[in-house]
GUMAR-707051 format. One record per residue (C-alpha): x, y, z. Coordinates in pm, whole numbers, plus 50000, padded with zeros to 5 digits. Layout:
GUMAR-707051
XYZ
...
//
This chain:
GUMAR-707051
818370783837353
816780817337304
815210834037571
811540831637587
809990865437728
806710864837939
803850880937678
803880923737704
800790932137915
798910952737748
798270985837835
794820999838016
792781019037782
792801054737822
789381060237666
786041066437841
784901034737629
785270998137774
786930976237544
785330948937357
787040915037357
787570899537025
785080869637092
782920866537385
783070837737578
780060812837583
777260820937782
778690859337821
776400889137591
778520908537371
778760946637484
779390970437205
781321006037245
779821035437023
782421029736750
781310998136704
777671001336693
778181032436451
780161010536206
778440975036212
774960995436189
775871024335947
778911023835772
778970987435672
775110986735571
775821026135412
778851008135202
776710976335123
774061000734936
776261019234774
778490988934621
774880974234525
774261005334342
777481011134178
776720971534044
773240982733929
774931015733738
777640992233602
775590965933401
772910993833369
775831010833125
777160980533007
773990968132896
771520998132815
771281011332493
772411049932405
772481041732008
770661066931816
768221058331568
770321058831297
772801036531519
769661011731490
768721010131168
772971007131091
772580978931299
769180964131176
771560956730819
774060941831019
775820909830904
775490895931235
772080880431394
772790890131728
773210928131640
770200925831412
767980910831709
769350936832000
768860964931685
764980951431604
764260950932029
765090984032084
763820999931756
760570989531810
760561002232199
762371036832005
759421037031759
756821037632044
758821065532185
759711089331893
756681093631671
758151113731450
760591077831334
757301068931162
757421096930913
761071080930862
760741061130509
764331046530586
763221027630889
759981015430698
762331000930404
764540991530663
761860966430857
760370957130553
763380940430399
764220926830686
760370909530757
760900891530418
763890877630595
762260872930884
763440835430901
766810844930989
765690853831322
765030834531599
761170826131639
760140846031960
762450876931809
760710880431463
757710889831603
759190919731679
759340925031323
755280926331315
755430945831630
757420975131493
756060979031133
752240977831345
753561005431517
754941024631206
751261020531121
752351031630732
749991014630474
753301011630220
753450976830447
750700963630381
751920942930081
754380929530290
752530923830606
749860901530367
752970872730335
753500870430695
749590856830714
750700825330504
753820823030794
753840786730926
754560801631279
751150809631470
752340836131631
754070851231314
750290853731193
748990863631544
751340894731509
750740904731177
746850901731235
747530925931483
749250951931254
746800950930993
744390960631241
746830987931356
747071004530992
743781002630972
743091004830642
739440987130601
739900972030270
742870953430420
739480934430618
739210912330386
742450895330415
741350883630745
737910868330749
738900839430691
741140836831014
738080848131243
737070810531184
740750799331215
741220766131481
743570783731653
742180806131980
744450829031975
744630841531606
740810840031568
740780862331909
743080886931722
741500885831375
738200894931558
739510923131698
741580932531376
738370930631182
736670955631475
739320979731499
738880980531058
735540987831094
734710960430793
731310962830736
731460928630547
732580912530812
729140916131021
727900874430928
731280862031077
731560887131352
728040874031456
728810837831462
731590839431680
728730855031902
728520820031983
732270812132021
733550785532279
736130805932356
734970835932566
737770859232488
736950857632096
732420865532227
734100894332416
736050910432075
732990898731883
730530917932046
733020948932084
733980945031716
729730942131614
729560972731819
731920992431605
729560982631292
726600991831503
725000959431465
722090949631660
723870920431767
725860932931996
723470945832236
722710911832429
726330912732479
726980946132588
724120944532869
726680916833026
729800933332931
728860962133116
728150945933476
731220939833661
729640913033849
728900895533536
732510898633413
734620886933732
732560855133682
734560846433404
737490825133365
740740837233398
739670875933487
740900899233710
739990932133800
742300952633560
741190929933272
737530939933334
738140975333416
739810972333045
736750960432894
734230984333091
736391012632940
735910998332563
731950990232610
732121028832703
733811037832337
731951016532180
728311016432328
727311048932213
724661040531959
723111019732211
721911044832423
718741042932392
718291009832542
717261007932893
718870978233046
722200994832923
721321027433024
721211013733353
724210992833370
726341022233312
724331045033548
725081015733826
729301018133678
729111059933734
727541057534096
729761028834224
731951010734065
735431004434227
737501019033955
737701056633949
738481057633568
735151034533520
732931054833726
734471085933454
734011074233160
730191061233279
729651098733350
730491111933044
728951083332873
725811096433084
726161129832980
726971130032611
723281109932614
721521132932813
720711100133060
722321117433410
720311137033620
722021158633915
719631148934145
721291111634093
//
């Protein structure tokens, strides 16, 4: 039988630190040494951020985008719907970023050709299709953007409503009277405030009946879109839109959404300014209202009428 030798003692610590057990027994409070401390509090949380952030770099590479647009519009053509899709994301983000890819014709034949196809992508990706040729804002698309209004999908026709609007040719108005009296909310919303940003005079009669709209959201773009054809109409409706008080009484609103519409009853308000009651309105937004950019554009509104005194 082997001999069984009695356990080394270990030897006393030569440092000014006292030593730390390797558990503490029940009931006793852990003591840390400096060492310790300096490592569970620093190093470990130090190396915790940095592994985070060497993750967040990683899949940040391995997922971003470097491609060039030419790399896009190579992969736009692609035989493969997934490439096409990533290639139709980004190129409309690039499009909003690189103005001069509008003056590109290659990416306008590019997005055309691939609109009339637009069935081979998946539903809430083709609208991306709309997106990007809105933001080409090229009238050579026009032809093309009139089939996507016969598009079974409603928000196909939402989309392309909305870049119409954005190529803003006015004749193009006509295509979408009609859809200002469309059952759906949302695409009469957006042909309302197609038809405003056209300027289509012919549109005033249906503009003014959806004056009287269920839907609030299509009265708002009615009266803003009247107000662009400097229609009597819309005055009733800009006296409310342009009292906060009145608009934060609505459904679903918030302040950013009403400091939105304060800003476009400023744009569009100016051949109202002889009117009093709106006179006033905006002279109440310039001396108090709680959005610095509001109480701006009042001023200037003020002062391009002659309607601000200094002594206000």
């Amino acid at each position: 039988m082997d001999d069984v030798r009695p356990e080394a003692q270990r030897p006393e610590v030569a440092s000014g630190f006292e030593e730390e057990p390797l558990t503490a027994p029940e009931g006793v409070v852990e003591r840390l040494t400096p060492p310790r401390v300096i490592v569970r509090f620093f190093v470990i949380p130090l190396l915790l951020v940095l592994a985070v952030l060497g993750l967040y770099v990683f899949f940040g590479w391995l997922l971003g985008t470097q491609k060039s647009p030419e790399d896009l519009l190579k992969d736009l053509r692609s035989a493969y719907p997934s490439t096409r899709e990533h290639a139709l994301y980004d190129l409309t983000y690039t499009i909003q970023t690189r103005p001069e890819i509008r003056n590109d014709t290659r990416f306008l034949q590019a997005l055309m050709e691939q609109y009339r196809r637009r069935q081979e992508f998946r539903p809430e990706i083709r609208v991306y299709l709309a997106l990007a040729l809105g933001h080409l804002a090229r009238p050579e698309s026009l032809p093309v953007l009139r089939e996507g209004l016969a598009d079974s999908d409603p928000r196909m026709v939402f989309y392309t409503i909305w870049a119409i609007g954005r190529v803003g040719q006015p004749e193009t108005g006509a295509w979408l009277v009609p859809f200002a009296e469309h059952p759906d909310d949302g695409i009469r919303e957006m042909a309302v405030y197609a038809l405003g940003n056209l300027r289509y005079a012919p549109a005033r009669d249906v503009l003014a009946r959806r004056l009287d709209d269920a839907n609030p959201s299509v009265r708002m773009n009615a009266v803003l879109a009247l107000a662009q054809l400097q229609a009597p109409e819309a005055l009733s409706g800009l006296r409310q839109l342009s009292r906060r008080d009145y608009l934060m009484g609505l459904p679903q609103m918030d302040a950013t959404k009403a400091e939105g519409i304060l800003l476009n009853v400023l744009q569009v308000a100016d051949a109202y300014a002889a009117d009093p009651e709106l006179r006033q309105n905006v002279e109440r937004l310039a001396q108090s209202d709680e959005s610095l950019k509001v109480r701006n554009a009042a001023l200037d509104w003020l002062r391009r009428h002659g309607a601000w005194r200094r002594d206000k």
